[in-house]
KEPALO-923607 format. One record per residue (C-alpha): residue in three letters; chain; y, x, z. Coordinates in steps of 0.02 Angstrom, whole numbers. Layout:
@code = ALA	unit = A	v = Y	u = X	w = Z
...
END
This chain:
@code = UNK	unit = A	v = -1412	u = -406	w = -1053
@code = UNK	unit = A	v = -1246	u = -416	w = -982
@code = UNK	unit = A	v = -1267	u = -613	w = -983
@code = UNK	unit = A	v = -1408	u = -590	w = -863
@code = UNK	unit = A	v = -1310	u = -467	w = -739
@code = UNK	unit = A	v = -1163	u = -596	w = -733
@code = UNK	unit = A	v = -1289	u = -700	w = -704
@code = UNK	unit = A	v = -1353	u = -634	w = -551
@code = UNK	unit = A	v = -1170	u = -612	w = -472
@code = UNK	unit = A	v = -1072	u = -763	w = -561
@code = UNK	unit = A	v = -1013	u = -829	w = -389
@code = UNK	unit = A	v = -940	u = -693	w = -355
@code = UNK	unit = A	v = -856	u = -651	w = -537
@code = UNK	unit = A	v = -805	u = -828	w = -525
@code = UNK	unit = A	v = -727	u = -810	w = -354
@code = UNK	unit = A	v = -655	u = -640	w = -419
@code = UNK	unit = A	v = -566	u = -735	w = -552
@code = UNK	unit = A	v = -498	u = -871	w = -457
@code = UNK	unit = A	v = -409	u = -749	w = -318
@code = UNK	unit = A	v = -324	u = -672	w = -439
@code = UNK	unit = A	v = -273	u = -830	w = -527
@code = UNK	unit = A	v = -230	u = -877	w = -340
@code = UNK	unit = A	v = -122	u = -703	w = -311
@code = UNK	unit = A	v = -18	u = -707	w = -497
@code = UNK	unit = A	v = 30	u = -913	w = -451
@code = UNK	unit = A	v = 118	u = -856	w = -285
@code = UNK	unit = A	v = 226	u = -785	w = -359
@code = UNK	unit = A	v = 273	u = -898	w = -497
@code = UNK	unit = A	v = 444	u = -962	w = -514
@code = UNK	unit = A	v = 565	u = -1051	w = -640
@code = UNK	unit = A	v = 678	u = -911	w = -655
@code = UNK	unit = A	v = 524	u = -796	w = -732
@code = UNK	unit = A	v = 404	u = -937	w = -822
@code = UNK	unit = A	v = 414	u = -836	w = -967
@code = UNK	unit = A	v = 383	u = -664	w = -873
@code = UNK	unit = A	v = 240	u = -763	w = -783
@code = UNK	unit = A	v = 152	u = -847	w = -946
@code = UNK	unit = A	v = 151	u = -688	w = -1030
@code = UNK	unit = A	v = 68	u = -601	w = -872
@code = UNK	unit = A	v = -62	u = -754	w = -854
@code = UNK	unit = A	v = -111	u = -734	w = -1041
@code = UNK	unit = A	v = -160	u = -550	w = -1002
@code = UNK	unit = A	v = -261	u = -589	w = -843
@code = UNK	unit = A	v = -345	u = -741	w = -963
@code = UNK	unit = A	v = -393	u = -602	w = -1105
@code = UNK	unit = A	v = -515	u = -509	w = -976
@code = UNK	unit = A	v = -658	u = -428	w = -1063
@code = UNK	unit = A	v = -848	u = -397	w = -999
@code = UNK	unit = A	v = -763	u = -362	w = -801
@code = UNK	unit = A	v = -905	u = -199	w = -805
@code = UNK	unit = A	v = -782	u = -130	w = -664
@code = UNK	unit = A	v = -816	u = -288	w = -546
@code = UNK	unit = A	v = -997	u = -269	w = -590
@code = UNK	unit = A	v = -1029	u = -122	w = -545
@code = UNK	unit = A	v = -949	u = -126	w = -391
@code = UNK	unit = A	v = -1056	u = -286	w = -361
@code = UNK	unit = A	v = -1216	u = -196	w = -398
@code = UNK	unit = A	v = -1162	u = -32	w = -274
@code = UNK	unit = A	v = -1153	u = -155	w = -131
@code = UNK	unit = A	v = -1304	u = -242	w = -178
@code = UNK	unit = A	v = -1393	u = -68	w = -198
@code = UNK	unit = A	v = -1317	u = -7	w = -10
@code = UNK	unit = A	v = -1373	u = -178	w = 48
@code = UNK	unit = A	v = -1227	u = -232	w = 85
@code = UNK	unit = A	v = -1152	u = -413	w = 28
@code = UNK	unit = A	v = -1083	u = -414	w = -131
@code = UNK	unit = A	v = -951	u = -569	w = -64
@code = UNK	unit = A	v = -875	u = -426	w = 37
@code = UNK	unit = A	v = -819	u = -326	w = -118
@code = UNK	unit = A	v = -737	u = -467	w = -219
@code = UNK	unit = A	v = -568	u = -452	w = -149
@code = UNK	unit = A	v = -579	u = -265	w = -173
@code = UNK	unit = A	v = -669	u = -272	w = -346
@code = UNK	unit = A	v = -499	u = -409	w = -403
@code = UNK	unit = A	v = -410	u = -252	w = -348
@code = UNK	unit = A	v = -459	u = -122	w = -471
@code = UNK	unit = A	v = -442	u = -269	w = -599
@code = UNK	unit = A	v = -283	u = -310	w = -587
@code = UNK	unit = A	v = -243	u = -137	w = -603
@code = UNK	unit = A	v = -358	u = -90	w = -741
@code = UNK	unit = A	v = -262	u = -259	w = -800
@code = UNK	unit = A	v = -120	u = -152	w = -786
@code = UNK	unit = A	v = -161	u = 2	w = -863
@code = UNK	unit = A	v = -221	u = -88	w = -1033
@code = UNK	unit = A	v = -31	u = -155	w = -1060
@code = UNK	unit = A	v = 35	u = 30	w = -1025
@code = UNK	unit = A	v = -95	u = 116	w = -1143
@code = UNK	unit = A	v = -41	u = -29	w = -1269
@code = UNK	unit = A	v = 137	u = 30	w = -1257
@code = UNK	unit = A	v = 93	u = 209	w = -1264
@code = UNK	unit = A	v = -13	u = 204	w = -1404
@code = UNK	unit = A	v = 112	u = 85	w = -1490
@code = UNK	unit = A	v = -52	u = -39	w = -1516
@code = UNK	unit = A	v = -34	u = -191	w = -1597
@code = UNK	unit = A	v = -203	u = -269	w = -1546
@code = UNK	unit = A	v = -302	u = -268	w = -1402
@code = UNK	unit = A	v = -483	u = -361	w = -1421
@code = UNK	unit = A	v = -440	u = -428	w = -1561
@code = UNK	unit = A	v = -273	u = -514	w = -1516
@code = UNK	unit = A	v = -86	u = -445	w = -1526
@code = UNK	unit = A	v = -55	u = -360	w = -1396
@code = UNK	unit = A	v = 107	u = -387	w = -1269
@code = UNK	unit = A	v = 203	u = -243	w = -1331
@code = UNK	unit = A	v = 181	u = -318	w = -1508
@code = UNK	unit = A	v = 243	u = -478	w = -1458
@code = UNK	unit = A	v = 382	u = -450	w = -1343
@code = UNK	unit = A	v = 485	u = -285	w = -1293
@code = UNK	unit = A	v = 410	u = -132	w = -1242
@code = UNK	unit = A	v = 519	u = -143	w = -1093
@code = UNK	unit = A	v = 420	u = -329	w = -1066
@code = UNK	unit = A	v = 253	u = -258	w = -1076
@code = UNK	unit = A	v = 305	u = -101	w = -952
@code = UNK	unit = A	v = 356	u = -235	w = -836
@code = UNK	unit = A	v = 190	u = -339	w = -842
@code = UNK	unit = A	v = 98	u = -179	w = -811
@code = UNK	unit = A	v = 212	u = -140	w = -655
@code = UNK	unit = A	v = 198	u = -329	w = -596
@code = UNK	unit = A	v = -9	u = -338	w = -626
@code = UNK	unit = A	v = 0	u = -169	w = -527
@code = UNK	unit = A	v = 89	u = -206	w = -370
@code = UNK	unit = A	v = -30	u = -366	w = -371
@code = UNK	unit = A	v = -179	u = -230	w = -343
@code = UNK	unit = A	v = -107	u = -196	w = -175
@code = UNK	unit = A	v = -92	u = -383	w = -117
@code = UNK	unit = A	v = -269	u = -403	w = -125
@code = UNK	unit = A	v = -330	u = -257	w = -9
@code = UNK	unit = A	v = -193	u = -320	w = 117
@code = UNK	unit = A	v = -294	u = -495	w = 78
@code = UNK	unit = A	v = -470	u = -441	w = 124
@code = UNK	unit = A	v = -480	u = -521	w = 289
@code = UNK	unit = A	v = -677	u = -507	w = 307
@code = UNK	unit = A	v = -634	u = -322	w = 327
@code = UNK	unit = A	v = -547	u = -221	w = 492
@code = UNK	unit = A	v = -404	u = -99	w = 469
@code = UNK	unit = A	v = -460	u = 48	w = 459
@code = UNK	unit = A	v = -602	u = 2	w = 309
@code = UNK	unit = A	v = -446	u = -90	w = 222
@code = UNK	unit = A	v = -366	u = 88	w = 221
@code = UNK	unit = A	v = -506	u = 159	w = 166
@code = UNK	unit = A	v = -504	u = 59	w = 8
@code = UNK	unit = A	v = -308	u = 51	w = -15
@code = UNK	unit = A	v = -353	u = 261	w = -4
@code = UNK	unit = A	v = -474	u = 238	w = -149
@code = UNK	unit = A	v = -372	u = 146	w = -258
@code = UNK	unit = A	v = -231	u = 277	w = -247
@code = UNK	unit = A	v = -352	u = 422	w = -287
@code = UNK	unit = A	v = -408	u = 338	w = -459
@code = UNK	unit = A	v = -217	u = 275	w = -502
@code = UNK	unit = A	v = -172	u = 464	w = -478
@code = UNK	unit = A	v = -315	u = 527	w = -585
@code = UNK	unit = A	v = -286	u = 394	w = -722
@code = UNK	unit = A	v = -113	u = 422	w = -751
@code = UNK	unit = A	v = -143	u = 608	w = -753
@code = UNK	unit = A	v = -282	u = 573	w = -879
@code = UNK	unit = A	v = -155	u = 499	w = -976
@code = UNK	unit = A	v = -19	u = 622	w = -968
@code = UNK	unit = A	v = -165	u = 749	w = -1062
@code = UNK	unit = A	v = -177	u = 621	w = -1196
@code = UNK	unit = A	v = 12	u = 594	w = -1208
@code = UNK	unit = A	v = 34	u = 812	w = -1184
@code = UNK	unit = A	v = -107	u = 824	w = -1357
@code = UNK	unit = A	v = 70	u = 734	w = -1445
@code = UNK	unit = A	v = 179	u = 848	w = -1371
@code = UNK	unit = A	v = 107	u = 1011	w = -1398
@code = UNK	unit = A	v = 77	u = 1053	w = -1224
@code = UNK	unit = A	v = -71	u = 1153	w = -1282
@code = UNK	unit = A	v = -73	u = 1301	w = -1402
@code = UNK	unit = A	v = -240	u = 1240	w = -1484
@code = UNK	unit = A	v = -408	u = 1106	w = -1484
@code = UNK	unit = A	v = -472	u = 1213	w = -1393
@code = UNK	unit = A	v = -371	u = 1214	w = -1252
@code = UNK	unit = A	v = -372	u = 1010	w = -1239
@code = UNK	unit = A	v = -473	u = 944	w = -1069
@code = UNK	unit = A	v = -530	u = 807	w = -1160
@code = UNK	unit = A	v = -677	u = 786	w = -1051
@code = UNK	unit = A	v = -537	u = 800	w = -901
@code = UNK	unit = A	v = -424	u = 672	w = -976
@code = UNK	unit = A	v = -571	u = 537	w = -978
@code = UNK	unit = A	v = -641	u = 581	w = -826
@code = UNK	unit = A	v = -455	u = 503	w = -780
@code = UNK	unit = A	v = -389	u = 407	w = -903
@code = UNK	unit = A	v = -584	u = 294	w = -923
@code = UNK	unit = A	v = -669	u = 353	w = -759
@code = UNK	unit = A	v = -538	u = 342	w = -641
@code = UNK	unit = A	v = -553	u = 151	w = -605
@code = UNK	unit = A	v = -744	u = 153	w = -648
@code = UNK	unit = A	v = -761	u = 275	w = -504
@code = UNK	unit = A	v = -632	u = 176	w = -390
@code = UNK	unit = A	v = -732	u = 23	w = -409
@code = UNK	unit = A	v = -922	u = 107	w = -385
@code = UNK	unit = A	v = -834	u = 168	w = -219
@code = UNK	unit = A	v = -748	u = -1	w = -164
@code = UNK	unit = A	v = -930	u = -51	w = -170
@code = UNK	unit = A	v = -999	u = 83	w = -81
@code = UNK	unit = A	v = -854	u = 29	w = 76
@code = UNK	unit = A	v = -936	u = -151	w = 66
@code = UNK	unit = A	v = -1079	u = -72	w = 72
@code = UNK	unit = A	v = -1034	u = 8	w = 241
@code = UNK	unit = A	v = -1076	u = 176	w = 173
@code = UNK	unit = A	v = -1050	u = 331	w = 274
@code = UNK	unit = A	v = -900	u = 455	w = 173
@code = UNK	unit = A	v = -1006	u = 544	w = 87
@code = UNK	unit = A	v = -1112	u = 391	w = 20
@code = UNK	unit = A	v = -948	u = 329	w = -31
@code = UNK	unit = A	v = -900	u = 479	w = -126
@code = UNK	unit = A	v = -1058	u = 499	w = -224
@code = UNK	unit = A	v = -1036	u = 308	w = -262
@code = UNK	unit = A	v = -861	u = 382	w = -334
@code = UNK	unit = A	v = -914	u = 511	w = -425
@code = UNK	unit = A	v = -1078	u = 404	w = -515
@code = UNK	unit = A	v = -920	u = 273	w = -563
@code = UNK	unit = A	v = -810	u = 414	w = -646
@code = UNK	unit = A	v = -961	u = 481	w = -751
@code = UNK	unit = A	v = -1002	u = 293	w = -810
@code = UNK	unit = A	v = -820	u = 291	w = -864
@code = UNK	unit = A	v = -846	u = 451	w = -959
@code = UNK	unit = A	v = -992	u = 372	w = -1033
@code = UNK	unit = A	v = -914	u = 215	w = -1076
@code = UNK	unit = A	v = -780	u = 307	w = -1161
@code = UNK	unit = A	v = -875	u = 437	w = -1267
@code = UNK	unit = A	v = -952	u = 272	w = -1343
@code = UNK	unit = A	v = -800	u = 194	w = -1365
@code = UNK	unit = A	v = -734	u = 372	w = -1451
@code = UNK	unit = A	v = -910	u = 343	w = -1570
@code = UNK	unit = A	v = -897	u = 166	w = -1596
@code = UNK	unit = A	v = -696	u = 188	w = -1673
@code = UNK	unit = A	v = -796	u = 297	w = -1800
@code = UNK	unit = A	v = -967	u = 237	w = -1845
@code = UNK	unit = A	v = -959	u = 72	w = -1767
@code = UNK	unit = A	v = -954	u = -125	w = -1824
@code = UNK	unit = A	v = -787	u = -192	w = -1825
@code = UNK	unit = A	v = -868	u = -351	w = -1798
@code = UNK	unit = A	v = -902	u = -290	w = -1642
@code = UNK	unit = A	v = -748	u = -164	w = -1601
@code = UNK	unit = A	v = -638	u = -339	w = -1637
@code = UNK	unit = A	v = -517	u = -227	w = -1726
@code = UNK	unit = A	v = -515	u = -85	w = -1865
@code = UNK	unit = A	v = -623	u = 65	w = -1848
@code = UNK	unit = A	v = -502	u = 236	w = -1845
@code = UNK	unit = A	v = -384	u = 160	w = -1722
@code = UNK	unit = A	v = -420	u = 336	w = -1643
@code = UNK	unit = A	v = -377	u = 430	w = -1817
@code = UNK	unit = A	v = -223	u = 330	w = -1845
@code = UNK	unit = A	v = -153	u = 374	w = -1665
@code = UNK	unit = A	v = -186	u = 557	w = -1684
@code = UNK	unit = A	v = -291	u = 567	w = -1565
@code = UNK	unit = A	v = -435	u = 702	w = -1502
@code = UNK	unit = A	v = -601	u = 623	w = -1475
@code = UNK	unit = A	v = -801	u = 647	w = -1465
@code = UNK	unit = A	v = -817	u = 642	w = -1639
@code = UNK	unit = A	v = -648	u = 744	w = -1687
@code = UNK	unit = A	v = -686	u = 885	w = -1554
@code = UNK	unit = A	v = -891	u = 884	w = -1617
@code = UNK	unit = A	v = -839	u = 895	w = -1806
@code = UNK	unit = A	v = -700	u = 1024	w = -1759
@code = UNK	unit = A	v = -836	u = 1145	w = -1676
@code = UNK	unit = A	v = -944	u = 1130	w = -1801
@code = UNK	unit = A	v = -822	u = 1186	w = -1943
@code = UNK	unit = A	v = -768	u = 1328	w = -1833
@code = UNK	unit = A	v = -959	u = 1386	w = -1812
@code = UNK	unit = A	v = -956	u = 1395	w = -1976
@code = UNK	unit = A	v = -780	u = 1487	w = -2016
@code = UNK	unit = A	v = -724	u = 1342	w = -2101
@code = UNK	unit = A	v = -543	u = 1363	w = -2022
@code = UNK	unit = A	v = -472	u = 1282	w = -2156
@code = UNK	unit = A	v = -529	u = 1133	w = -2147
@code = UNK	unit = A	v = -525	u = 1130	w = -1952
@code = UNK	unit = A	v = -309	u = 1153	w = -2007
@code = UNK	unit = A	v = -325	u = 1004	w = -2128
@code = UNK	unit = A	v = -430	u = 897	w = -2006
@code = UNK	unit = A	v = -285	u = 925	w = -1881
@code = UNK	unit = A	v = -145	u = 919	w = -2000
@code = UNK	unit = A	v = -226	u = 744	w = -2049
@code = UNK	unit = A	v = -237	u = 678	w = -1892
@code = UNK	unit = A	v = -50	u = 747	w = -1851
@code = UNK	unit = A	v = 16	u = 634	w = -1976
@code = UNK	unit = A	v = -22	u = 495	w = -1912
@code = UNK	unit = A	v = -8	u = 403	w = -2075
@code = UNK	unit = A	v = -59	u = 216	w = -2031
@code = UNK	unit = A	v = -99	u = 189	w = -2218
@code = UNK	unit = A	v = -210	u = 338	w = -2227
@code = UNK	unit = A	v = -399	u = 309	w = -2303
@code = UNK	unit = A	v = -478	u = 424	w = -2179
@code = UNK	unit = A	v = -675	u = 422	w = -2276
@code = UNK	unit = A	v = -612	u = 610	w = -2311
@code = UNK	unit = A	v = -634	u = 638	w = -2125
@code = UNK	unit = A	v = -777	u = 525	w = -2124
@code = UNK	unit = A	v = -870	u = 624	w = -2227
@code = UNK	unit = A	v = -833	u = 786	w = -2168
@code = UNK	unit = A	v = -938	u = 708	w = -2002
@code = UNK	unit = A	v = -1062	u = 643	w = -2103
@code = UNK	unit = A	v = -1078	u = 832	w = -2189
@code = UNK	unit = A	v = -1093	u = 886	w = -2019
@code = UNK	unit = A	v = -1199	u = 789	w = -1936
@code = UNK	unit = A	v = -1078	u = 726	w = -1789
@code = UNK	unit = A	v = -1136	u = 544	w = -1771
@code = UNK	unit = A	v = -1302	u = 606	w = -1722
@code = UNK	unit = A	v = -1246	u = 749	w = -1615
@code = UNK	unit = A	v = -1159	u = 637	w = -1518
@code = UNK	unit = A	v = -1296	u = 513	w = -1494
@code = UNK	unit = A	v = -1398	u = 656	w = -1423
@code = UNK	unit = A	v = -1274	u = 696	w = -1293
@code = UNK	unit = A	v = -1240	u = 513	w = -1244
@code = UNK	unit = A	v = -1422	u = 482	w = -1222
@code = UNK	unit = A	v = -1426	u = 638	w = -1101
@code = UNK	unit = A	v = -1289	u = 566	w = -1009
@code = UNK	unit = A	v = -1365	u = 394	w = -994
@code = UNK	unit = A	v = -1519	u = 456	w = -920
@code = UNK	unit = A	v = -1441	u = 555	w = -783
@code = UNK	unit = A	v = -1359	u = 362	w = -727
@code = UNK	unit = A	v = -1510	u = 276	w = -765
@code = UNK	unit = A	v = -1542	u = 285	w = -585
@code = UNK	unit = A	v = -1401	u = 356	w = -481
@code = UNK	unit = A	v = -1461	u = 434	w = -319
@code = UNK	unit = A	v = -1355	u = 383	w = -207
@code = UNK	unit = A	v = -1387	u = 331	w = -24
@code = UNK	unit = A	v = -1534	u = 221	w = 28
@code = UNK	unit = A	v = -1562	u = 98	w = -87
@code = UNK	unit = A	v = -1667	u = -57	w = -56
@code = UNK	unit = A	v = -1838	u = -44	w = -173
@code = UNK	unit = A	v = -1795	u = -153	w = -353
@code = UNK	unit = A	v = -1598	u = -157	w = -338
@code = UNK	unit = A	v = -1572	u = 26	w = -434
@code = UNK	unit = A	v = -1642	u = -51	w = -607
@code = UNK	unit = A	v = -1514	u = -132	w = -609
@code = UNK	unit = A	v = -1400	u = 17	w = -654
@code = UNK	unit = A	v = -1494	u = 53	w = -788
@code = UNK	unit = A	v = -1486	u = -112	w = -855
@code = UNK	unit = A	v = -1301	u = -88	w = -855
@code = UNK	unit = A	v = -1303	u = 96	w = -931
@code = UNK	unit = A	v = -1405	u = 23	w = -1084
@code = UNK	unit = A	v = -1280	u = -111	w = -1094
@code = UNK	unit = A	v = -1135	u = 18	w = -1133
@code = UNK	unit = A	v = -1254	u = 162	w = -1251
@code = UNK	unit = A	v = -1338	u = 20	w = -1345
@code = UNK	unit = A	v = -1182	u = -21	w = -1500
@code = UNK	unit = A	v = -1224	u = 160	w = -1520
@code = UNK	unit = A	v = -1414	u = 224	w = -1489
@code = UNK	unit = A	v = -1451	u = 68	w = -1571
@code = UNK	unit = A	v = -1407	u = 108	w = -1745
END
């Protein structure tokens, strides 16, 4: 499925890929070959590029020409680019689609600065866009600010979970913390799309806000797959989630479910467990406290209900046949776990 989408725009992915290849090699030098190769390998380790092709397929859908948001779309890449080698550091993540990551390899202080070069590269390639004027140059430069602001502060909730900013579960935004950390950048790049598109502002901001609830999407999968998925597929370890502490789909649908039932001790252990954060840990314990509570199918339900509100986003006019393809694209990102 996603073979046929990249299909339909590989001229442009293609041209997306060689920009930015053409961007990172200005400004190679001697002095920081090392600095540079390291920064190259990242750009080379892209994954499916779902954040170029959806803002492919909102220009296309506006009628607008999907060339026009390629400069725009290499953009949010670099700095999603960007925000992978920062999350890496954070998380103190040794592999990253199935290769070591930079931080593994090389000094946290290395990988920071790859994240910080990748990122200032984002902001070359609006300046770059020549096929559009000023003030529509702005307009995207404007976008790309509003999601970096939203992701970090997504991230600062995940890093705040650590720190005990909040007295309990139930006080974590986790659904606010995705919305930035995942949909942040989803939502920049629907609405770079909607600005090729020559949308009118509020066009532009639904295209935003049908980005950042595919990025929720894409994450709550993500959240299910680190549980119940195929590492085959994942191209790491399942629990990657568990071993970093962290509070997902899965943690905070188990968690409710125990407390519906006054099971607060085991709500304590489950959260004592995941406190730990004991790399060796066999976590089937936890496993099986979900499958007592029937979590991987609760939260199948709930991504199926989200995938059919973006099935077919309603958002401006539309030319008759181009919305399908949205839905192609949310089926894409639910299948590895409606599938099953």
């Amino acid at each position: 499925m996603l073979a046929t989408l990249r299909q339909k725009y590989a001229p442009h992915l293609a041209e997306l890929d060689q920009i930015m290849l053409e961007e990172l090699t200005r400004w190679r030098s001697r002095e920081i070959e090392r600095f540079w190769s390291l920064t190259h390998a990242q750009l080379q380790r892209h994954g499916k590029q779902l954040r170029s092709v959806l803002s492919l397929m909102m220009t296309d859908h506006l009628g607008g020409e999907p060339r026009a948001v390629v400069p725009a779309a290499a953009s949010v890449e670099f700095y999603h680019a960007a925000s992978l080698v920062l999350d890496d550091v954070q998380d103190h993540s040794e592999i990253r689609r199935g290769e070591p990551t930079i931080s593994a390899g090389a000094s946290a202080s290395t990988a920071v600065n790859v994240a910080l070069f990748l990122r200032s590269l984002s902001y070359h390639m609006i300046n770059r866009c020549t096929e559009q004027d000023p003030a529509e140059r702005l307009r995207v430069h404007q976008e790309l600010d509003h999601a970096a602001t939203h992701l970090i502060l997504g991230q600062s909730i995940d890093i705040g979970w650590h720190e005990n900013w909040y007295g309990s579960y139930r006080d974590f935004p986790y659904l606010r913390m995705i919305e930035g950390k995942s949909g942040a950048l989803f939502g920049c790049a629907a609405a770079v799309g909607a600005c090729a598109g020559k949308a009118d502002p509020e066009v532009i901001g639904a295209a935003r806000d049908y980005g950042t609830a595919f990025g929720v999407l894409y994450q709550m999968v993500d959240d299910y797959l680190d549980v119940f998925g195929d590492e085959t597929v994942l191209r790491r370890p399942r629990f990657d989630d568990f071993r970093e502490g962290k509070i997902t789909a899965p943690v905070i649908s188990l968690l409710s479910a125990l407390r519906d039932q006054g099971r607060e001790k085991d709500v304590g252990l489950v959260l004592a467990g995941l406190a730990d954060r004991d790399p060796a840990c066999d976590w089937e314990w936890l496993l099986d406290l979900m499958r007592e509570h029937n979590v991987a199918d609760t939260l199948r339900k709930q991504i199926s209900e989200r995938a059919a509100h973006l099935a077919e986003p309603a958002i401006g006019p539309g030319p008759s046949g181009r919305a399908g393809n949205f839905a192609q694209l949310v089926e894409l990102i639910t299948a590895p776990a409606c599938s099953d």
